[in-house]
C-alpha positions in Angstrom: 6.5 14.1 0.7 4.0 15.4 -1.4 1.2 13.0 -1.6 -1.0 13.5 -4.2 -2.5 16.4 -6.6 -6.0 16.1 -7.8 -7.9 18.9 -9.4 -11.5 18.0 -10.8 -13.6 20.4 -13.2 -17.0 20.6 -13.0 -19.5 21.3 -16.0 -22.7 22.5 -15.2 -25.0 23.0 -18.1 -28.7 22.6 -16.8 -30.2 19.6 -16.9 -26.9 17.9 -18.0 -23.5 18.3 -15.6 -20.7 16.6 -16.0 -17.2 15.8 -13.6 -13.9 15.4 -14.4 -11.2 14.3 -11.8 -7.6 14.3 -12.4 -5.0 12.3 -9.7 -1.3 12.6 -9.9 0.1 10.5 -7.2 4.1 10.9 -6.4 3.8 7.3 -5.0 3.7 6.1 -8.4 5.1 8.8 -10.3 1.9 9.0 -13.4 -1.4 10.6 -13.8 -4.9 9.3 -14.3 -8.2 9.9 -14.3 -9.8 9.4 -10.8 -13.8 10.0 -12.0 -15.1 11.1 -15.4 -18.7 10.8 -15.9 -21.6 12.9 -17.4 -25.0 13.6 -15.6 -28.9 14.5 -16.7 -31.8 14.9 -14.6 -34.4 12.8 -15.8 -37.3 10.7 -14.5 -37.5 13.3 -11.4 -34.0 12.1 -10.6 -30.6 12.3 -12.2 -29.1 9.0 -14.5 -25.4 9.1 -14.2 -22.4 7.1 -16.7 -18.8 6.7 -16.9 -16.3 6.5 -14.3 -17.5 6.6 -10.8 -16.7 5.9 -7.2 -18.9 3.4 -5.0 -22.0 4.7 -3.3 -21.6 3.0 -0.2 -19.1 3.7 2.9 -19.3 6.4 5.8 -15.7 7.8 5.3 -14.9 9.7 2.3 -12.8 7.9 -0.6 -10.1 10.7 0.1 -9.3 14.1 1.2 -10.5 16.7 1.5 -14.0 14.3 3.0 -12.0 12.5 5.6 -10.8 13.3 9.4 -8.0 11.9 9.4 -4.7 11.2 7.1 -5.3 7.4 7.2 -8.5 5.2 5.9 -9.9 3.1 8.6 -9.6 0.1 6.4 -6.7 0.7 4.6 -6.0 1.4 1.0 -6.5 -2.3 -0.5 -10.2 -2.5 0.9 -11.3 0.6 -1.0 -13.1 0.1 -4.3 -11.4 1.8 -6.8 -13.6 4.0 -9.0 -15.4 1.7 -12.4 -17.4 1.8 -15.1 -20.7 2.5 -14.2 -24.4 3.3 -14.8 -26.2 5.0 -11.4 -29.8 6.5 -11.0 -30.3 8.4 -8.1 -33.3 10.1 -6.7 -34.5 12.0 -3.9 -37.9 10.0 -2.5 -38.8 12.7 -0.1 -37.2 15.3 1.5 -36.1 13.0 4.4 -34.9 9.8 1.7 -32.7 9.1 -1.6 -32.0 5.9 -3.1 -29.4 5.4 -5.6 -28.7 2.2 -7.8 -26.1 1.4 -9.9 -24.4 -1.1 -12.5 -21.2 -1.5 -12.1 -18.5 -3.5 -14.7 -16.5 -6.0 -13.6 -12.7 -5.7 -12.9 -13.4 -3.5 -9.3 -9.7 -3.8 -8.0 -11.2 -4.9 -4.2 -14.2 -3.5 -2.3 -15.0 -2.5 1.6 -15.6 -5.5 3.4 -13.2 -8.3 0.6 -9.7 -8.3 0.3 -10.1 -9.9 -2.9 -10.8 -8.2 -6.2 -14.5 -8.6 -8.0 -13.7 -9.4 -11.5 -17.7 -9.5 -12.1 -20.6 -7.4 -12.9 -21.8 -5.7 -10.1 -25.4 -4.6 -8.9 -25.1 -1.9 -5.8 -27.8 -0.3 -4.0 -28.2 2.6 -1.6 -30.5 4.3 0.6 -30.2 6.8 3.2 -32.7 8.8 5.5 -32.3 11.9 7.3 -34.4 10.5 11.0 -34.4 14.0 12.4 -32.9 15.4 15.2 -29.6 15.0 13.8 -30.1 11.2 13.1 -29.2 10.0 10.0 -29.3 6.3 8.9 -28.3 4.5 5.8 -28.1 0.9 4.2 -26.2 -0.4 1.0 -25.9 -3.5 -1.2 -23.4 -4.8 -4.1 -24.0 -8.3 -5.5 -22.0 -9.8 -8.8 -23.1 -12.5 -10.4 -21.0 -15.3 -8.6 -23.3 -15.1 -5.4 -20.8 -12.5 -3.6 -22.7 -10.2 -1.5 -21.5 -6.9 0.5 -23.5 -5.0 3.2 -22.8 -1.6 4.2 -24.8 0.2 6.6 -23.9 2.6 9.2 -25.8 5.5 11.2 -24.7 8.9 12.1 -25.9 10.9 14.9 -24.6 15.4 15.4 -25.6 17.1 18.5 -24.0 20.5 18.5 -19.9 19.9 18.4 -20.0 16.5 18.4 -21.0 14.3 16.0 -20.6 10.1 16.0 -20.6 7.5 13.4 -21.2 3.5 13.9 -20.6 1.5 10.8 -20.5 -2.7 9.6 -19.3 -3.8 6.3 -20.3 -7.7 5.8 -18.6 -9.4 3.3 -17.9 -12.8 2.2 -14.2 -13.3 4.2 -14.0 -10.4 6.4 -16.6 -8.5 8.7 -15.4 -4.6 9.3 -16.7 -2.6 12.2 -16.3 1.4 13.0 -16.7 3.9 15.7 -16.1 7.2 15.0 -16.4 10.5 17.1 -15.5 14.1 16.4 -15.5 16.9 18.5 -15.1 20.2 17.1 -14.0 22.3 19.9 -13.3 25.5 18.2 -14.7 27.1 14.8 -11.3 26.0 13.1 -10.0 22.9 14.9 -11.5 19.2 16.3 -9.8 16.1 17.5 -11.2 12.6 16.4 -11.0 9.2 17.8 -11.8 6.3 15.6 -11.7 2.3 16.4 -12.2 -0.4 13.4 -12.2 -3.7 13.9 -12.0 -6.5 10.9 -13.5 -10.2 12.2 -11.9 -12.9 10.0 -14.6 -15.4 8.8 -11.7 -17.6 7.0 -9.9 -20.3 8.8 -7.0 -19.2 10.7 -7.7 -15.9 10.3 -6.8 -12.9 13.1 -9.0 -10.6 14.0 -7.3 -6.8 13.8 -8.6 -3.8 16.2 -6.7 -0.1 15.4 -7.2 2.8 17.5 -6.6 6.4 15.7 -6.4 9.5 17.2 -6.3 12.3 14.8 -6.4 16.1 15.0 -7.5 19.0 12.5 -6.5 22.5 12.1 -7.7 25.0 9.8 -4.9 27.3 9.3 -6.9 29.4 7.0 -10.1 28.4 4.7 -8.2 27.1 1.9 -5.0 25.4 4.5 -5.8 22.3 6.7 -3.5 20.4 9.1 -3.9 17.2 10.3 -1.3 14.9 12.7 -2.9 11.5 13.1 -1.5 8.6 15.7 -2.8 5.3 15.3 -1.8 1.9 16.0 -1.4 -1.1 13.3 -3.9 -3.5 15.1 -1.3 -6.0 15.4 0.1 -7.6 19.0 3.4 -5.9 18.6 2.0 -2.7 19.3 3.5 -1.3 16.1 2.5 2.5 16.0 2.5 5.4 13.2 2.5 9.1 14.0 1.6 11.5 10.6 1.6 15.1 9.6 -0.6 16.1 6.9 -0.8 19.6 4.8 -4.0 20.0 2.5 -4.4 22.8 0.4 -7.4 23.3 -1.8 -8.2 25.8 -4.5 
């Protein structure tokens, strides 16, 4: 099945930039815009508006960023892009911190099932600790008192590189382990485990195990098979071949 087709232009024009994603997605058969948002450097950093993605999260909203062919928290816990004002700038060459104002009507968010329907504050900050140590903590608050943490750290030592992450929210608590091995300049194998802890009543905690592996036919041609389990007690599993081709 052909997933998805996304092509993004990007505008460079100095001091003002500006990005434009298109999505087709055959699951729902119509097109839409993905990001679309205009950029100028100012202020010794760059102010950002329009349609953007969140600034927080480890993984990548979507290929080609990711590992693997699945998301490690699913689709329904990933923020869809919003309208949104961002200033991001570099503190030193080790820091950045990036803030943003985001409007209401975010279709869910990493760490909440349910959708924010309320302006959003978000904050980020990441730091480069050296020796391939990288560390970094986010914030989104609305105006209702509902708060998200996201911080993970991230640590690459020749071939290998490993990721720890939480996401606090206000029903669920998400953990992640991630480790990737690239054992050839075209090809590595990843292991992944996330956990979600249920702070509601009667709620089950969910661990999945995925097991994915990439293959770079040729630079533009990446192959991906991914098994992973559903987290549940009937040891439900999924096995998945993915092409990606970029241009």
């Amino acid at each position: 099945d052909l997933n998805e087709v996304e092509i993004s232009f990007l505008f460079d024009m100095g001091a003002v930039s500006a990005q434009v994603d298109t999505e087709y997605a055959t699951a729902t058969g119509s097109g839409q815009l993905d990001q679309a948002f205009i950029s100028y450097d100012v202020f010794g950093g760059t102010l950002s508006a329009g349609l953007m993605d969140s600034q927080l999260g480890f993984e990548a909203f979507e290929a080609p960023g990711l590992y693997t062919n699945s998301l490690a928290y699913g689709e329904t816990k990933q923020a869809d892009a919003a309208q949104t004002v961002n200033f991001t700038m570099q503190l030193d060459e080790a820091s950045s911190l990036g803030v943003s104002l985001i409007d209401g009507g975010v279709n869910g968010f990493i760490g909440d099932l349910a959708a924010n329907k309320d302006t959003m504050l978000e904050i980020a900050y990441g730091r480069d600790l050296g020796n391939g140590l990288g560390a970094f903590a986010g914030m989104s608050s609305d105006a209702d008192g509902n708060d998200l943490i996201n911080a993970y750290v991230t640590y690459e030592t020749g071939a290998l590189t490993f990721a720890a992450e939480i996401n606090d929210g206000e029903t669920t608590t998400d953990y992640l382990l991630l480790a990737n091995y690239a054992y050839a300049d075209n090809a590595s194998v990843t292991v992944r485990y996330t956990t979600e802890e249920a702070e509601l009543p009667n709620g089950d905690d969910q661990d999945i195990i995925t097991i994915a592996h990439q293959l770079a036919l040729a630079d533009n041609l990446c192959l991906t098979t991914e098994l992973s389990d559903d987290g549940s007690a009937n040891d439900q599993y999924s096995f998945s071949v993915g092409a990606l081709f970029t241009f």
